[in-house]
N, C-alpha and C positions, 0 to 999 in steps of 0.2 A: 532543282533550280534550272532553271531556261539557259540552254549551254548558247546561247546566242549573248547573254549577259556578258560585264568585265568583271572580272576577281581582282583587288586591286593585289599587286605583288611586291609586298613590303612583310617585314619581319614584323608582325603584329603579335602580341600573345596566344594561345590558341582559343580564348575567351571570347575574341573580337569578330566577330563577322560582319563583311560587307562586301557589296555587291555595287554595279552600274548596270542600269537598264539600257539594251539600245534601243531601236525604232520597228525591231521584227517582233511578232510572236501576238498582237493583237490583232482589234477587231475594226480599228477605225480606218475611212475611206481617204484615197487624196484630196487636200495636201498634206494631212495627219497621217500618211502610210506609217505604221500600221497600232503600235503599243504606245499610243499619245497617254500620259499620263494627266496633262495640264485643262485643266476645266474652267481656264480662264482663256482660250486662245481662240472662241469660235468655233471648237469643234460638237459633236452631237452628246450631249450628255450621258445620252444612255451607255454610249461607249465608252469613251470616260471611264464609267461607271465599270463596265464589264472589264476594261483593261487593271485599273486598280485591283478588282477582284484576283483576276490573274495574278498580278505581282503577290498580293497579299497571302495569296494559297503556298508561297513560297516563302513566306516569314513568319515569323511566329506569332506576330501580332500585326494589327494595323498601324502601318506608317503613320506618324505624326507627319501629316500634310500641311504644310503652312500657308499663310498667304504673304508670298513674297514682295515685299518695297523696295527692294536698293540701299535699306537700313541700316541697323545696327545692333539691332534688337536681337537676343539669344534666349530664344526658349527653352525652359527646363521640360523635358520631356514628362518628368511625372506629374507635372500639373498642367503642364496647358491643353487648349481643345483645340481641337481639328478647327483649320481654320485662322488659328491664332498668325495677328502679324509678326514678324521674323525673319532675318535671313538665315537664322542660324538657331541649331539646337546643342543640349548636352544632355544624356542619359548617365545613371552611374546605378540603374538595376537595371538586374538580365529581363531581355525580350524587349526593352521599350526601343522603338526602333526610329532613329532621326532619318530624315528624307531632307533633302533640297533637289527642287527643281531648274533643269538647266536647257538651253541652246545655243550654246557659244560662250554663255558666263563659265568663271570657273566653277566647279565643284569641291571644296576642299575636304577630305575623311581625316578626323583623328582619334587619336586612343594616346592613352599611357605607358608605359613602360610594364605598366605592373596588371595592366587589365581591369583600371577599377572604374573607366569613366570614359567614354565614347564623346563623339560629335559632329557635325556636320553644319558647315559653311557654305551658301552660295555668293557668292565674289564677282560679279561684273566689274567694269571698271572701276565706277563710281564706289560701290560698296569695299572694293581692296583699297582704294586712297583713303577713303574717310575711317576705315580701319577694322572690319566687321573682322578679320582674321585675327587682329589685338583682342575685339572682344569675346571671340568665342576661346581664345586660347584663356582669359581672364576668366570666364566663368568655368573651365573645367575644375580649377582651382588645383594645380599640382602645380610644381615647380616647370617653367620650362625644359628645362634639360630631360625632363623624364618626358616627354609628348613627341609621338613623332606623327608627322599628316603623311598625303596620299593625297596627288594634285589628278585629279579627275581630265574627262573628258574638255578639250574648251579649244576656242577659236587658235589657232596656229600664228606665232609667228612671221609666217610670210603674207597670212590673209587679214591681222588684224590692222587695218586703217586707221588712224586717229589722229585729230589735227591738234596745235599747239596747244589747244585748253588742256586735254589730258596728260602730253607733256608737263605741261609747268605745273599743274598740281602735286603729281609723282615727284619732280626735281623738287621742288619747292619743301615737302616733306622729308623728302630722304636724298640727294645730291647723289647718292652713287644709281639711282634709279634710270639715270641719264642712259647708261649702260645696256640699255633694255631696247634701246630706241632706236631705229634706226632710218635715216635719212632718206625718202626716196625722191619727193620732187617738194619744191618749197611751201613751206608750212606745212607738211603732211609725213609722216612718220607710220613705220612697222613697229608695234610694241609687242612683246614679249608678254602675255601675263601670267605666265610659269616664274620667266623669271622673276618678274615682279614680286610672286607671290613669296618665291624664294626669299629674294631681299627682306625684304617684310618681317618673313618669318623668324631668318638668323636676330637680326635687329631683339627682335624678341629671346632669345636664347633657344629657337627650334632649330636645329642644326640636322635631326632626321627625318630629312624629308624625300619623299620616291615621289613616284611618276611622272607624268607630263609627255609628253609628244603625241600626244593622241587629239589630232584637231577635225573638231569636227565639219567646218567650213569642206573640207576636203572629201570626207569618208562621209559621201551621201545614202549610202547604203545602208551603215549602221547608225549614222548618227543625225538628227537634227540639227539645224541651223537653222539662226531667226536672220543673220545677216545675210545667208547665200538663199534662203526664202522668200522669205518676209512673213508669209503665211505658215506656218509651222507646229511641229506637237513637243510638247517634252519629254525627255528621261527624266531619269532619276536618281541620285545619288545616295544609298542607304549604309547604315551602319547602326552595329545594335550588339552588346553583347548576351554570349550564349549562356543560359539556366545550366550553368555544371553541376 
């Protein structure tokens, strides 16, 4: 595996494998430097193409690639196709490997307690309010208390901008969301979407939950960003359990 990747670092069973791509280790040219994985973004297809291959020589199978909306939509990894719309997947046999694509959205990884069922959430704003993390935790179908995530690569804290709409959809839903916000000239606010994600997740009974601080806005070296670009390529957020 590409020691330039992130191993997320949470107590997961030893069944569970996943990984984060960052922006080193391919073939594509500026402003896609270098392992653009995203073939929706303007970049050259062939590379693309060549760069997935890369990732994929590192998993046991091909990623279930989706085509990402902002949705709510959870695909079962063993039946959908490449392609299929989705923010989010769930596997529950070894090798099928769920992917989301990210630049500044969050990433979310989950598994079970017991190692029987994987998944993967992509969360920009829009999609954590409307609820894409309720529905992927609803389709792995375990109790929550047994599921723990692993909040990926995503905009920081000090860089995420958002004006009162985003606000009041957040408070409007969940009141302790306020909490996440922070003040800096009127009508415009720092949001949190760790926290966010946090909140979210307890409300549901996810209480084990790791990562976070890793913003990409900042760390232009490893990571993409569509807000400190515009023009940009994506990683990848993967998870898949391993054939014992």
């Amino acid at each position: 595996m590409n020691p330039d990747w992130i191993i997320p670092d949470w107590p997961a069973p030893a069944a569970v494998r996943a990984c984060v791509t960052t922006r080193e280790g391919g073939v594509s040219l500026a402003p896609y430097t270098s392992l653009n994985l995203g073939n929706h973004v303007g970049d050259v297809p062939a590379h693309v193409a060549q760069n997935r291959a890369r990732v994929r020589a590192a998993l046991p199978t091909e990623p279930l690639w989706l085509k990402q909306t902002h949705g709510l939509q959870v695909a079962n990894a063993a039946q959908a196709q490449a392609e299929t719309e989705a923010d989010a997947s769930v596997a529950r046999q070894p090798d099928q490997v769920c992917a989301v694509m990210t630049a500044d959205c969050l990433p979310v990884l989950f598994c079970d307690q017991a190692g029987t069922v994987v998944g993967a959430a992509h969360a920009g704003w829009r999609g954590l309010a409307d609820g894409i993390l309720e529905q992927t935790v609803a389709a792995m179908q375990v109790p929550p208390g047994q599921i723990m995530a692993w909040l990926g690569p995503a905009i920081g804290p000090d860089k995420f901008e958002v004006g009162e709409d985003v606000l009041a959809v957040f408070v409007a839903d969940l009141p302790d969301a306020l909490a996440a916000f922070q003040t800096i000239k009127p009508d415009k606010w720092l949001a949190d979407i760790y926290q966010l994600a946090r909140l979210r997740l307890a409300r549901l009974g996810v209480h084990q939950v790791y990562g976070g601080g890793l913003c990409t806005y900042t760390d232009a070296t490893r990571f993409y960003s569509y807000r400190r670009d515009g023009v940009t390529g994506r990683m990848a957020s993967l998870i898949w359990l391993a054939d014992t």
